[in-house]
N, C-alpha and C positions, 0 to 999 in steps of 0.2 A: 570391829569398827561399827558396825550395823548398832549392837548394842548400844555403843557410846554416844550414836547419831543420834536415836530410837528411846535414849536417857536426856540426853546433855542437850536436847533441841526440843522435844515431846513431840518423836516425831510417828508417824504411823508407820507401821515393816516397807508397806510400800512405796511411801516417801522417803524412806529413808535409804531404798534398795536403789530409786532412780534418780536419787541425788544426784545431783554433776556435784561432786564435791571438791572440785578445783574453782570450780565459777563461785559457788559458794564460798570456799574460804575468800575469795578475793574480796567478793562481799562486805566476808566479816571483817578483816583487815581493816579496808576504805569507810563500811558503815557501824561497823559494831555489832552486823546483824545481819540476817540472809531469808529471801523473799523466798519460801516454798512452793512452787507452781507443779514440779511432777510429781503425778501420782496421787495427788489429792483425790478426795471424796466426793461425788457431787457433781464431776465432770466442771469442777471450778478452772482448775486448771491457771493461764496465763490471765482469763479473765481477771480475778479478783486477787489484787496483792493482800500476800499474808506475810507478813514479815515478824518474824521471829525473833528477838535479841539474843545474845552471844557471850557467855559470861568466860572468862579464861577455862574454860574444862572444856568447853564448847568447844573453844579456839582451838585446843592441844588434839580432840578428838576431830574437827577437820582434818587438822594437818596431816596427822597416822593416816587418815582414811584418804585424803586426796594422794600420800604413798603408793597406795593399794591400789587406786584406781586406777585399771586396766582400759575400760573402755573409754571413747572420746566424753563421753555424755553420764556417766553412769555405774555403779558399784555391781553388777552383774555382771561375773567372770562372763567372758567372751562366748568361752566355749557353751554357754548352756540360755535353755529359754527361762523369761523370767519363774514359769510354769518349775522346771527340776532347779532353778535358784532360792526359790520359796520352799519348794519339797525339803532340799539339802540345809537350808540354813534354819528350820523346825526342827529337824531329825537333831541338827546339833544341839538347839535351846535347850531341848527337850533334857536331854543326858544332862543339862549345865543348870539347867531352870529350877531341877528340884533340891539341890542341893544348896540353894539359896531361897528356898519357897513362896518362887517366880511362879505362877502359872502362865502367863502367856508378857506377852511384845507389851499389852495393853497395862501393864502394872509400871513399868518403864515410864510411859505415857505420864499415868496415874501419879508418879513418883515426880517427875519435872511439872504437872499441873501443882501438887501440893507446896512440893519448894516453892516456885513462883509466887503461887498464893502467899505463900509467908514471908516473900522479898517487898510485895506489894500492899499489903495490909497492917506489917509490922505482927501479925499473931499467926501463931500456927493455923492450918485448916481446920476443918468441921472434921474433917475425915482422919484427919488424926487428934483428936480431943474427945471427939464425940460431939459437939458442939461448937455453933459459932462463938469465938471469942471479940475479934473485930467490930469495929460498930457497922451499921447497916451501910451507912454509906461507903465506907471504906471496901467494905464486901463486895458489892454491888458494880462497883467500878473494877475491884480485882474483878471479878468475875466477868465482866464486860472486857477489859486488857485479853483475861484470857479464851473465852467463847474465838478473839480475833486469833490470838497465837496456835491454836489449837485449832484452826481450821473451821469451826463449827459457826461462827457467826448467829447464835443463839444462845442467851447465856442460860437457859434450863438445864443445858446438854450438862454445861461443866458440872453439876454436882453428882453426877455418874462421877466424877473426877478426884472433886477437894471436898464433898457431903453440903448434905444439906444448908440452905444458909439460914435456917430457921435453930 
């Protein structure tokens, strides 16, 4: 489920681990879309809404995970600190990551910023072309949509993401 959070939303391990993913799907249900405030970057936190939209894969990968979810608030089996939650759920990637040539959470990431980009621009990314195909403004504004769904609230950051917009 973490994966599918961590894919189907571009969400960070962290965000994704301290999901309340019951409050969220209800969210999505009522809005279409679900406000990330734990575990963010930056000490943002409840301060700064970041609202994410929710496309049916989203929807199905709540629903499994709010299943799952043991604790009141949160996707972190009960029994452990988030500290052996993070240890244990690497150890697993790891074994599953290479066999899809994943190296870390952040390609997930990577993977829902370029789709986005390409729901929003109508052209694939930089980052799978090699180049921008989009016209600059269409660019610009995806990259702006997402700098907000991604947390970063700068859009330089996103071409770590979807590539260069040159």
């Amino acid at each position: 489920s973490l994966v599918e959070l961590t894919r189907d939303l571009g969400l960070r391990f962290r965000e994704a681990s301290l999901l309340d993913v019951q409050s969220a799907l209800g969210q999505a249900r009522a809005l279409g879309r679900v406000n990330i405030t734990a575990g963010t970057k930056g000490g943002r936190g409840r301060e700064v809404e970041r609202w994410v939209p929710v496309s049916e894969q989203a929807l199905l990968s709540l629903e499994r995970a709010a299943a799952l979810q043991d604790r009141p608030r949160n996707l972190i089996p009960p029994a452990m600190s988030y500290r052996q939650w993070r240890d244990h759920a690497y150890a697993a990637w790891r074994s599953t990551a290479n066999q899809y040539g994943l190296s870390g959470f952040h390609d997930l990431r990577a993977a829902y910023a370029c789709e986005r980009y390409a729901q929003l621009t109508g052209s694939p990314a930089p980052a799978v072309t090699g180049g921008r195909r989009a016209d600059k403004a269409a660019d610009r504004c995806a990259r702006q949509v997402l700098s907000q769904e991604l947390g970063h609230g700068r859009i330089d950051v996103v071409a770590a993401y979807v590539g260069s917009p040159r």
